[in-house]
C-alpha positions in Angstrom: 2.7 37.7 -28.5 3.5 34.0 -30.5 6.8 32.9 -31.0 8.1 33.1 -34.3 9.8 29.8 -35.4 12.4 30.0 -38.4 10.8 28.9 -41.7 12.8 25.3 -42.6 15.7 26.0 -45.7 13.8 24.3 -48.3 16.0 24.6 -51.1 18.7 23.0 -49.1 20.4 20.0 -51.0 20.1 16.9 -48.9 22.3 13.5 -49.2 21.9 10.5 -47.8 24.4 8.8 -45.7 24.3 5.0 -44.4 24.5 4.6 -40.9 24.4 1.4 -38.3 21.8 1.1 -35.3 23.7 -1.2 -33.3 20.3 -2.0 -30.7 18.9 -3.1 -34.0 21.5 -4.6 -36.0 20.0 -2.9 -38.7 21.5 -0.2 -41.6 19.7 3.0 -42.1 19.7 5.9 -44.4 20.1 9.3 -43.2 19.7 13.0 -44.7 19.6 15.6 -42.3 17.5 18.9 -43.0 17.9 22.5 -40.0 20.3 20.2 -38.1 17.9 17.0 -37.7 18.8 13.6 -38.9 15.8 11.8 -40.4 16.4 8.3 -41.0 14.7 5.3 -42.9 15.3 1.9 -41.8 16.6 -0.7 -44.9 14.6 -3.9 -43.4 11.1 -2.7 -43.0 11.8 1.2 -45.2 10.2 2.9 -41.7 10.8 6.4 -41.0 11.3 7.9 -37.7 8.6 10.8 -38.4 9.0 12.2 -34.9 12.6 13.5 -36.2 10.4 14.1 -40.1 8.1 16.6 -38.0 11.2 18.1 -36.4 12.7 18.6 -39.6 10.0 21.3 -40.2 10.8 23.5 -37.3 6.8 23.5 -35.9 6.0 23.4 -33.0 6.0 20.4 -30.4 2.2 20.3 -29.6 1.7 20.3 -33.8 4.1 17.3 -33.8 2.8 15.2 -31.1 -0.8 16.0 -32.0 0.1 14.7 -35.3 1.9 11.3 -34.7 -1.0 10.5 -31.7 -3.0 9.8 -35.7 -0.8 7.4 -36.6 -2.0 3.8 -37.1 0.7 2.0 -37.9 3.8 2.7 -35.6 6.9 1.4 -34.2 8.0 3.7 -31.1 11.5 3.5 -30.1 12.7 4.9 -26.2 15.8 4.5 -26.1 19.2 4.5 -27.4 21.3 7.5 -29.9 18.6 10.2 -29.6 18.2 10.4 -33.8 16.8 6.4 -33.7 14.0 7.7 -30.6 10.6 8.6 -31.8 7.9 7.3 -33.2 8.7 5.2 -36.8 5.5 4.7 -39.7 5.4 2.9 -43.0 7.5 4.8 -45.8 4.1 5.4 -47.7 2.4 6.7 -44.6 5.7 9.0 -44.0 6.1 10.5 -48.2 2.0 11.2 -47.4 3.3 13.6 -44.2 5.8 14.6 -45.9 4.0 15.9 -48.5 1.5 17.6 -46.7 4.1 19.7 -44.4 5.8 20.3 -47.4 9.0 18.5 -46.9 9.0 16.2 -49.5 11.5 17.2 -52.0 13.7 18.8 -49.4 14.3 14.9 -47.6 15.2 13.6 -51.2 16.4 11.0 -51.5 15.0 9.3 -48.5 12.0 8.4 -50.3 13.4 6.6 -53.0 11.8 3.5 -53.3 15.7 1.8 -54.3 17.5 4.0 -51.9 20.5 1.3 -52.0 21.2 2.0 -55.7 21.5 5.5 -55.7 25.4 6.9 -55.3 
């Protein structure tokens, strides 16, 4: 008999903090969605979509199978275990987003001004 995973709390109400990566010297925005921290990175606007994917409660084969399609990646190994995974272009992450149906539950990570908003 398949497991039966938890359906993701979509109508959750998300807000973004600011938090420093150290190893990077760099300030990134976070909203966390089930417990997982999704962040954005304010140099390049990446998103770690390994923690995007975890966000949605499937399965880790479904995850993995989906980042090994990625392109365009940065992969981090090490460090605080919310900056590990694998990190894709902003546009590339709203698409998977979208299509796991995530979007408007991680809002306002895809702001395209994220540093405005209060």
């Amino acid at each position: 008999m398949p497991v039966q995973l938890p359906k993701p709390q979509t109508n959750q109400k998300a807000e973004a903090r600011v938090t420093w990566w150290d190893e990077e010297n760099i300030l990134c925005y976070e909203v966390e969605i089930n417990g997982v921290p999704v962040l954005r990175r304010s140099d390049n606007n990446y998103v770690n979509s390994t923690k995007l994917l975890n966000s949605t409660l499937m399965t880790r084969g479904r995850r993995d199978g989906i980042l090994k399609g990625e392109m365009t990646k940065m992969i981090v190994r090490s460090g605080p275990m919310k900056f590990i995974g694998i990190w894709i272009p902003l546009e590339n992450a709203i698409q998977m987003a979208r299509r796991e149906g995530v979007e408007e539950t991680l809002y306002p990570l895809f702001e395209r001004d994220i540093g405005k908003i209060n």
